[in-house]
N, C-alpha and C positions, 0 to 999 in steps of 0.2 A: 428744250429743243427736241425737235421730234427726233427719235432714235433710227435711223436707214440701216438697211443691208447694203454691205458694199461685196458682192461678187466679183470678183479677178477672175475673168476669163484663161485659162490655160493654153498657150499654143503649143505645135510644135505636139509631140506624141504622147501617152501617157502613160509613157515609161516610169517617167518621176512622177511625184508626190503632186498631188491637187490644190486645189485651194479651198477653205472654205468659210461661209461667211463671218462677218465680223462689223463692228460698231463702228472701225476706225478704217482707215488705210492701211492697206496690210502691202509692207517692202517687197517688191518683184523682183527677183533674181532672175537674170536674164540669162540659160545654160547654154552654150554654143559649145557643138558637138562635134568633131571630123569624123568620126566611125556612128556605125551605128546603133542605135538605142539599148540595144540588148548588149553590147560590146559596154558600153558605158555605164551600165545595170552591174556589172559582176562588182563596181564599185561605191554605186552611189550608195550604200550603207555607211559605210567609211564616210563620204562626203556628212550624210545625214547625220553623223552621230557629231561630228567637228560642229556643225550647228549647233546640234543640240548641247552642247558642252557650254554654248556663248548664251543660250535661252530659247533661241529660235528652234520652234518643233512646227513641220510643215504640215499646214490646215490648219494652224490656229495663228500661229503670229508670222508666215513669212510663206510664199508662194513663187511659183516658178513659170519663169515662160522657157520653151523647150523650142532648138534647136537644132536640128543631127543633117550634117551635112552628107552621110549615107556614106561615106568614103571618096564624094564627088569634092575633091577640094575647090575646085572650081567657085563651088556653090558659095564658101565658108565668106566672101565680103560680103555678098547681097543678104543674107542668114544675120551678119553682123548689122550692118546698117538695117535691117529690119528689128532688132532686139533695140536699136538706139531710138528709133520712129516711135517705140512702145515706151520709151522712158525707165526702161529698167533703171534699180537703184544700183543695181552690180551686174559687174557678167562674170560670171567663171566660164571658164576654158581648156582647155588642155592641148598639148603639144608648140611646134613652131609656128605652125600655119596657122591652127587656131587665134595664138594670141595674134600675129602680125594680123591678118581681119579685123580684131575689136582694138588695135592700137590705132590701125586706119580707120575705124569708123569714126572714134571718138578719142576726145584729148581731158576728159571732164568726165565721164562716166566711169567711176573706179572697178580695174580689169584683176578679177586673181585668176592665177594660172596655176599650173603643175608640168612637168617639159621634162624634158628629158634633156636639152641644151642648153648652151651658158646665156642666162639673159641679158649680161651685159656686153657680149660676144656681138649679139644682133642688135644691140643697140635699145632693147625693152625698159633695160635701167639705167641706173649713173652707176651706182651700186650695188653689189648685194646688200650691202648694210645699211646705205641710206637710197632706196630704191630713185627716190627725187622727183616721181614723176604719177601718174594715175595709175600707175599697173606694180606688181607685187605679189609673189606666190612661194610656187612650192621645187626647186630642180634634183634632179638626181644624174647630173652630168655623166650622162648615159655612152657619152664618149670616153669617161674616162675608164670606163670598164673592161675595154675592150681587151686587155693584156689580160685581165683575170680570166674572160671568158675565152679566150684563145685556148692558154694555160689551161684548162679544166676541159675543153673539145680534146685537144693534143693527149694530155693523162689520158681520156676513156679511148681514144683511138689514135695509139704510139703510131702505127703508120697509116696516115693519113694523105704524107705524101704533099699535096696543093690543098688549101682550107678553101670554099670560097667564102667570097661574102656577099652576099644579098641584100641590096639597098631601093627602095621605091624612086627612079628615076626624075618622078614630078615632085618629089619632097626635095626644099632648098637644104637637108640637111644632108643630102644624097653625098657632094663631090667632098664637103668637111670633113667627115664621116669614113668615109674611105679612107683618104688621108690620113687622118688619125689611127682608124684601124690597120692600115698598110706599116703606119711605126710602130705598132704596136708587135704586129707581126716580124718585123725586121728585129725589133732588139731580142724577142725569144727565138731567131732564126729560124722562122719559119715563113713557109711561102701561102702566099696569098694571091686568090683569083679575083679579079670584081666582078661582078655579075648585077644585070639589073629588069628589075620588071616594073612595068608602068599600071598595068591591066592586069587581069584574069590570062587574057590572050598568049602573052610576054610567058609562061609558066612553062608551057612544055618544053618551049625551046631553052630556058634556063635550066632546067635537067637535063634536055638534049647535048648543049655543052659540057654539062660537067659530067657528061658518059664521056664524050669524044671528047674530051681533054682529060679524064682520066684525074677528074677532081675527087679526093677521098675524102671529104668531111663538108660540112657549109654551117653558117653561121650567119643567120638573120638578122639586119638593122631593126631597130625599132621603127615602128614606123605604123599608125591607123589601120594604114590600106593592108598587111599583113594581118595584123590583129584580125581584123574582117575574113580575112581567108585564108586563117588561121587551120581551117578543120582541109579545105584543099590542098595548102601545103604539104601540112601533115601526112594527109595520104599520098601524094608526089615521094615525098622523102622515103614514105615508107619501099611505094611500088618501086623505089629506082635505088631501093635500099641506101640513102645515104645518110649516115649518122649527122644529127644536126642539132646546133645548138641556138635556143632561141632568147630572147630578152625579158618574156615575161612567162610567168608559168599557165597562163591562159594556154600554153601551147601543147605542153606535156599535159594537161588534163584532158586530150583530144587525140594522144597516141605521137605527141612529137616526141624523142627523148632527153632531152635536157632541157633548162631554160638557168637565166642566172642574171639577176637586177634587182632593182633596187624592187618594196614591197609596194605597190601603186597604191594599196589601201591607205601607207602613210602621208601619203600625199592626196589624197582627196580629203581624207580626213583633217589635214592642214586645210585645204583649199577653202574645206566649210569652217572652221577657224575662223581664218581671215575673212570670210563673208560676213561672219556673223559679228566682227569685230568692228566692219567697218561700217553695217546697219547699227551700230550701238555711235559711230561719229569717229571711229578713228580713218587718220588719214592712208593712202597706200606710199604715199611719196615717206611714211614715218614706221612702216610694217619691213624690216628686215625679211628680203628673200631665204626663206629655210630651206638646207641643204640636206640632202637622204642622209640616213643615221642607219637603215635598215635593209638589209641584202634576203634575197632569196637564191637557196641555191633546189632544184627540183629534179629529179629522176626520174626518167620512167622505166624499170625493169622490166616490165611486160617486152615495152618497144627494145630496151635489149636484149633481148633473149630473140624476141624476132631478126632483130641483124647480125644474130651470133655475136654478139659483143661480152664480154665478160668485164662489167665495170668495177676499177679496181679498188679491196676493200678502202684505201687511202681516201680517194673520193667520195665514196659511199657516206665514210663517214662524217664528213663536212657536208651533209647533204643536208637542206632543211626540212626536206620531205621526199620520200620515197615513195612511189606508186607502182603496186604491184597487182593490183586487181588489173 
């Protein structure tokens, strides 16, 4: 038989890894993104290497179609149901909204994820440990952190006074998420503001408020559309001086000062695991959803030393990384 090139065309940005040719059929990974490309880049090494641990190294045995919803979540069904039109053999995903898109598109196309919420909360599994269903990944129950990361805001700023909290009002994780974070707040007695922005737009006036109420600290939900404007935050917190703590350390590497969650790397790195496992024939309804094992806690000293802060050696030293350039 005559021997063909088979070229996979790439969609979607080329952020990630290319394709290239081959004798056979080479397995399309179908990536569906809520943020954007370069947001999703600080990890896909981790992803790549979870692959590569399973066999699949991308440009020779395994290719990707790419799509990045740009922080429009809007976009995230149509982005989906175009990954399923393409016949991908998998999709990975990330976040709530992510997976709920590739649940709706498809009931047959195996979904892994990585979340920050409970996936049998929203109904993604039956359970963590027998998922039951086409979808199966990676959680770091990002809601349950909230007391630690209260606790750790509170230490570096004893009076704080009102913490807010900061949630993306178009993420369904918005009103859970508060809720949880408000108990968490109450058993350390301390008080809590909600605050919420949907846009770019929503930003001044969310500082605005926490002048005119006299909010002492804030504390960022997880959430894409942050990550995204990640480096505007930052300089908000700074110009209106207010000590902030965030969920991933993408934030303190841009002048936020703190951040405290789980490591995201260990979770893309699962994500490409489970992709690579389930291109070799395993099932997701038979892949145990894995739970974070690994926290990050991150400092920016520079950024306190600009808010006059003096963070206390106690914390410092629980610290996984300190940045002081």
């Amino acid at each position: 038989m005559r021997r063909r090139d088979l070229i996979s065309l790439i969609g979607g940005v080329a952020a990630w890894p290319l394709a290239a040719p081959a004798q056979q059929r080479i397995p399309v990974v179908g990536v569906l993104g809520t943020q954007r490309p370069e947001t999703s880049n600080a990890s896909k090494p981790a992803f790549v290497q979870g692959l590569k641990e399973e066999g699949f190294v991308a440009g020779q045995n395994v290719t990707f179609e790419n799509r990045f919803a740009l922080g429009q979540l809007d976009r995230l069904p149509a982005l989906a149901a175009d990954l399923v039109r393409q016949r991908v053999d998998v999709i990975f995903t990330g976040g709530l909204n992510g997976t709920a898109a590739a649940k709706a598109a498809t009931a047959t196309i195996p979904i892994v994820f990585t979340m920050g919420e409970d996936p049998v909360r929203h109904g993604f599994v039956t359970s963590l440990n027998r998922p039951g269903g086409n979808a199966t990944g990676f959680t770091n129950f990002a809601n349950q952190l909230f007391s630690k990361q209260l606790s750790l805001l509170h230490l570096s700023v004893p009076n704080e006074g009102v913490i807010g909290f900061l949630v993306n009002s178009n993420n369904p994780n918005a009103d859970p998420d508060t809720k949880d974070a408000q108990a968490a707040a109450l058993a350390l007695g301390l008080t809590l503001r909600p605050l919420a922005a949907a846009s770019e737009r929503d930003f001044e006036q969310v500082f605005t408020t926490i002048a005119q109420e006299r909010v002492g600290a804030l504390m960022v939900n997880t959430d894409p559309f942050f990550w995204d404007q990640r480096e505007k935050l930052t300089a908000l917190a700074a110009r209106h001086a207010i000590p902030t703590l965030y969920e991933r350390s993408l934030f303190p590497e841009v002048g936020g000062l703190m951040s405290y969650g789980t490591d995201y790397n260990e979770g893309y790195r699962q994500g490409g695991i489970y992709v690579g496992r389930i291109l070799k024939g395993a099932k997701p309804a038979d892949l145990p959803v894995v739970q974070a094992t690994k926290f990050q806690f991150v400092v920016n000293l520079r950024t306190a030393k600009a808010l006059g802060l003096t963070i206390p050696p106690g914390v410092l030293a629980i610290a996984d990384e300190v940045i002081e350039r």
